[in-house]
C-alpha positions in Angstrom: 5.5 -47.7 31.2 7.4 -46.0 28.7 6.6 -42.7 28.2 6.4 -41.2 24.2 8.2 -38.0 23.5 5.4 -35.7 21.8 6.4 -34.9 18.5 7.2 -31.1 17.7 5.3 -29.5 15.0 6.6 -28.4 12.2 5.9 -24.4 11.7 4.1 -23.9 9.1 6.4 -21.2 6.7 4.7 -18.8 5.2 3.8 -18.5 1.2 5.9 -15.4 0.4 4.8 -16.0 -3.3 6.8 -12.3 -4.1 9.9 -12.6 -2.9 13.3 -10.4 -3.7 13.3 -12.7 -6.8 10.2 -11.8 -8.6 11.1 -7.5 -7.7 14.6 -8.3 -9.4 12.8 -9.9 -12.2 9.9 -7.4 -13.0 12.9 -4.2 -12.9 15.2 -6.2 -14.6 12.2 -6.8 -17.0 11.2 -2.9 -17.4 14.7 -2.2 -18.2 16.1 -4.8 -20.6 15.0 -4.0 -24.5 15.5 -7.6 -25.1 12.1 -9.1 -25.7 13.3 -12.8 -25.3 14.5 -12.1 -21.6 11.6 -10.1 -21.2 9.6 -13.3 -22.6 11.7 -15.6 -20.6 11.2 -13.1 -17.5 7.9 -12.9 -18.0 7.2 -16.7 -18.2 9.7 -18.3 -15.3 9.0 -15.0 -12.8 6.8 -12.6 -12.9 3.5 -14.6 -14.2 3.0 -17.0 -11.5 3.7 -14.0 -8.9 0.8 -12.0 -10.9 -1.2 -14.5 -11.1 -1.0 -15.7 -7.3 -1.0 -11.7 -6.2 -4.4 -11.6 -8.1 -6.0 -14.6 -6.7 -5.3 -13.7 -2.7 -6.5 -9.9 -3.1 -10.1 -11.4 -4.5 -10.1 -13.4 -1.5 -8.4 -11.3 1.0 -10.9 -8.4 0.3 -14.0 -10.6 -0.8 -14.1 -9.3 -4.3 -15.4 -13.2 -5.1 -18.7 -11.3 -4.6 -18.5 -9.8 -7.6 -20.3 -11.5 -10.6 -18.1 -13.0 -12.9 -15.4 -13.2 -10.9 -13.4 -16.1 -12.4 -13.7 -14.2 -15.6 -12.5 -11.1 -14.0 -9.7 -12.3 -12.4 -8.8 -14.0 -16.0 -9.1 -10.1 -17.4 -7.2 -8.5 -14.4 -4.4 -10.6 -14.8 -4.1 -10.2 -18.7 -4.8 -6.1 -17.6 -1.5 -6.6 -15.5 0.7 -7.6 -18.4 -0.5 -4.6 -20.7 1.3 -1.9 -18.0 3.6 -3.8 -17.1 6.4 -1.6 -18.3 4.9 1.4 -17.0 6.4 0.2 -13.5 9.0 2.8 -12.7 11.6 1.2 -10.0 13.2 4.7 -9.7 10.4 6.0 -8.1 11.2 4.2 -4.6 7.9 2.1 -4.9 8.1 -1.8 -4.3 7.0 -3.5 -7.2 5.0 -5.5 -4.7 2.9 -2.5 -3.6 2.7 -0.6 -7.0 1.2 -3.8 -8.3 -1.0 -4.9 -5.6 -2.9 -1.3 -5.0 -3.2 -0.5 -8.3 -4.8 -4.5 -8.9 -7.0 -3.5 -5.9 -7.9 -0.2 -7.4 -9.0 -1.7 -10.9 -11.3 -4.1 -8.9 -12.7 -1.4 -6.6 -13.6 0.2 -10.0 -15.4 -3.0 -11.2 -17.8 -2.7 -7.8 -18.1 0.9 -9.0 -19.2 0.1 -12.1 -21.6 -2.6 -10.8 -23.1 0.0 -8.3 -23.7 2.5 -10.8 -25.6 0.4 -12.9 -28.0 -0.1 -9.9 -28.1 3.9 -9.6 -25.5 4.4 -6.6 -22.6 6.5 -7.1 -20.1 4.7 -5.0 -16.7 6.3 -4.0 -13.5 4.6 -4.5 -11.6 6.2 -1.3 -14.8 5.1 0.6 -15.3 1.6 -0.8 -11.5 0.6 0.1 -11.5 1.7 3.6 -14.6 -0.8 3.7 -12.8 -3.6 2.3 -9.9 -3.1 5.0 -11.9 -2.2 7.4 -14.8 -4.9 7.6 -13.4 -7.8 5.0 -10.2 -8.8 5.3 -10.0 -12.2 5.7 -7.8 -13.0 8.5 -6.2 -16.4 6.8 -4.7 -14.1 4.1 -3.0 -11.0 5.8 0.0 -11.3 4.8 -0.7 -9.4 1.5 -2.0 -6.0 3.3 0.1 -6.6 6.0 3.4 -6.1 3.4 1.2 -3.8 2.0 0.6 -1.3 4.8 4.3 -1.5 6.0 5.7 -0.5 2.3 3.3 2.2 2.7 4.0 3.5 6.1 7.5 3.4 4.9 7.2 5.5 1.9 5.3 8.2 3.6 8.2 8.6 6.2 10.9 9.5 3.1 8.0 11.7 1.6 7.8 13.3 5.4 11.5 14.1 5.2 11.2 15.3 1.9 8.8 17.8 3.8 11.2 18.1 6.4 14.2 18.9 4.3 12.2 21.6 1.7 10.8 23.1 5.2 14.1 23.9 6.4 15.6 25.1 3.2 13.0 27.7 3.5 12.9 28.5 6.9 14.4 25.9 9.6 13.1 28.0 12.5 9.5 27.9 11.2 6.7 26.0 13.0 6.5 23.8 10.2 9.5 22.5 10.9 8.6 21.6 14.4 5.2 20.0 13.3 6.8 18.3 10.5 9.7 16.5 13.1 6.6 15.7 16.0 5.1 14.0 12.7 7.8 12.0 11.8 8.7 11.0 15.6 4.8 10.1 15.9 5.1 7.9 13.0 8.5 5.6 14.1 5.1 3.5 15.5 2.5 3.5 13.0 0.8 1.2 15.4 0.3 3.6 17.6 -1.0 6.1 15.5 -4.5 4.0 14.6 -5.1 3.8 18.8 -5.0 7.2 19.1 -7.5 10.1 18.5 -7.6 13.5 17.0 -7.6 15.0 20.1 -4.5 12.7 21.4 -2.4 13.2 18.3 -3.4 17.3 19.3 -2.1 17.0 22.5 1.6 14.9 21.5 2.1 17.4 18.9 1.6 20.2 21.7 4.0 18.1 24.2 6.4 17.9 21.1 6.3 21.3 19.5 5.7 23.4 22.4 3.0 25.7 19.8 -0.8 26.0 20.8 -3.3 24.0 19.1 -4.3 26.4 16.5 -0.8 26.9 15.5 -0.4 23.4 14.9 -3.7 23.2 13.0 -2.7 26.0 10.9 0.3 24.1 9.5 -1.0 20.7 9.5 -3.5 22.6 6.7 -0.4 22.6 4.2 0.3 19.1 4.9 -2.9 17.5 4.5 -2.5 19.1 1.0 0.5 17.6 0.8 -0.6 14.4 1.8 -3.4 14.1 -0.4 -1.2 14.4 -3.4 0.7 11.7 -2.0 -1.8 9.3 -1.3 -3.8 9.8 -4.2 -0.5 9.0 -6.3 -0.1 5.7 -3.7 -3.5 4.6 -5.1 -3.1 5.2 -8.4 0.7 3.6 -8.8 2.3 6.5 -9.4 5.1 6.0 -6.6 
């Protein structure tokens, strides 16, 4: 009896709908003053990426709950073409993750808006660590998967902006320590959500060779410093 060779499957590749391409095409679109390239642009590249991007964050972060939702996505997507040029490539920002957190945001603002009119003040910070937290679909990660590593890499180059204005001022300073243990802590950002307070506490101490209260004392000027910077991530400003 003959014996059949199993077929392989085929992977399955995965629908990178904003590739290199479409960033080359929204910068090159923000910086031309042509408006037929920016038409042409516009038309060929950067639509059908906005339009895809807006249709997998409804579902990724089950904003179809929201009444109206075919009409809003209609609205967010026309929205998307009106700041368009405010995109600033300069800034070190992915195109990618200025467009797909501030798309998030103006939804998050719709459920805010739909909340208050049932006499619940909502907050946004808290309503988005809900959606990642409890809904993200698992058959569409790839969008806050990219998502969370652009962001873990743009906080590392704001950290060493820390770093470097910490040593300017005073390179033997315990900021400086704290500020390095930081940066070596987040090489594995993974790592970082298994731990807790009291864990991160004692690597920093292991690190830095200060007492607890020392490091507390100058992770106070960095939480202010990270709060600026995340509150710029979630607004598009990077």
């Amino acid at each position: 009896m003959i014996k059949k060779t199993p077929r392989k499957r085929r992977r399955r590749t995965k629908n990178h709908y904003f590739t290199k391409v479409h960033e080359e095409a929204i910068i090159e679109y923000v910086k031309t003053d042509c408006n037929t390239k920016k038409t042409k642009l516009y038309i060929e590249f950067i639509q059908p990426a906005f339009s895809e991007m807006v249709d997998k964050i409804t579902y990724t972060y089950r904003f179809t709950t929201l009444p109206n939702i075919d009409s809003l996505r209609e609205e967010c997507k026309i929205w998307l073409t009106t700041i368009l040029g405010k995109y600033d490539p300069n800034k070190g920002s992915k195109a990618f993750s200025y467009f797909s957190v501030i798309t998030k945001n103006w939804f998050i603002h719709k459920i805010k808006k739909t909340n208050q009119k049932r006499r619940r003040e909502v907050n946004l910070d808290d309503v988005a660590k809900v959606l990642e937290r409890e809904y993200a679909s698992s058959s569409h990660v790839y969008e806050s998967t990219r998502e969370q590593k652009e962001f873990w890499s743009f906080l590392l180059k704001e950290i060493g902006d820390w770093e470097w204005e910490e040593v300017e001022n005073n390179p033997n300073s315990n900021e400086v320590r704290v500020v390095k243990a930081i940066k070596e802590l987040l090489k594995e950002p993974e790592e970082v959500e298994i731990l807790n307070k009291k864990a991160i506490y004692l690597y920093l101490r292991e690190i830095t060779g200060l007492t607890t209260k020392q490091i507390a004392n100058c992770l106070k000027k960095f939480r202010v410093r990270y709060k600026a910077f995340k509150s710029e991530w979630n607004t598009g400003q990077l």
